[in-house]
N, C-alpha and C positions, 0 to 999 in steps of 0.2 A: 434433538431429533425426536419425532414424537410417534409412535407406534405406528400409524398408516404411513410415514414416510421410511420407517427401516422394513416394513411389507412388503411399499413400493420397491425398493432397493434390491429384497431377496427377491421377489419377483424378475428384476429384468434381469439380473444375475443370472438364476435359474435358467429365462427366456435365452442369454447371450449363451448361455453352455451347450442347450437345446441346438440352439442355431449351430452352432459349433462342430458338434457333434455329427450331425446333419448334411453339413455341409460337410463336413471330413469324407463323411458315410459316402455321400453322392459324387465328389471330387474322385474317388479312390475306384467308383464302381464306373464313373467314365474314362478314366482314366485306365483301367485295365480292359476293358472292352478298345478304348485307343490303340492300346499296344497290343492287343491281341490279334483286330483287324492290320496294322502296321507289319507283324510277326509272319498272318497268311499270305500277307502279301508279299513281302522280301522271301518265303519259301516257294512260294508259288515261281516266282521269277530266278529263283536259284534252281529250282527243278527242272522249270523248261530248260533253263541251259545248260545244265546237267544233261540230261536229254537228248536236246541237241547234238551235243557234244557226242556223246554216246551211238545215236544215230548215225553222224556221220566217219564216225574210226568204225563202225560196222557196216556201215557201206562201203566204206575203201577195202575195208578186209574182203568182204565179198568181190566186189570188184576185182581183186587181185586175185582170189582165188578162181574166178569163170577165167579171166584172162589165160592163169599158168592151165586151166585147161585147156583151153585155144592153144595153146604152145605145144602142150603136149599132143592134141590131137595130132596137129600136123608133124610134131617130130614122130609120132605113133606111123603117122601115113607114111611119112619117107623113110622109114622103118631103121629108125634107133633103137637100140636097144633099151630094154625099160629101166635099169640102172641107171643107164644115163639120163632116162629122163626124168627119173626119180631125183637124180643127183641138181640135175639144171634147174628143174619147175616145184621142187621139194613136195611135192604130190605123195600121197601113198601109194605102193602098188595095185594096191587096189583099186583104186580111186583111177589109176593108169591103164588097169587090164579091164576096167568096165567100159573105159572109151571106145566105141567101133572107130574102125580106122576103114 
């Protein structure tokens, strides 16, 4: 082999590592930008329904609490006693001696 063809040789050597290298480089920084768009997104969609979720056991909690109010109003009106409607609507007293009746 004669000097310009062991030149040529370390050349594409050289060229195939380059390439290599390069190509690692750019694979690796698509590739994490991949999984990171992939990541906001499976968070994003685990959040909302997290969310969700959370929205609605606090709407129900509400819900049940206007209701035991409604209950107690009118056991207020037909005039129980506020133990017992502490006892029935698990209301606070408070919560029970603020309701006009």
């Amino acid at each position: 082999m004669d000097v310009l063809e062991v030149i040529k040789k370390q050349e594409r050597e050289k060229g195939k590592l380059e390439g290599l290298q390069e190509g690692k480089l750019e694979g690796l920084q698509e590739g994490k930008l991949k999984g990171l768009q992939e990541g906001k997104l499976e968070g994003l969609q685990e959040g909302k329904l997290k969310g969700l979720q959370e929205g609605k056991l606090e709407g129900l909690q509400e819900g049940k609490h206007i209701s035991m109010l409604s209950i107690a109003a009118e056991m207020k009106k037909e005039g129980f006693p506020i133990d017992k409607i502490v006892q029935f609507t698990k209301l606070s007293t408070t919560e029970i001696e603020l309701i006009s009746s």
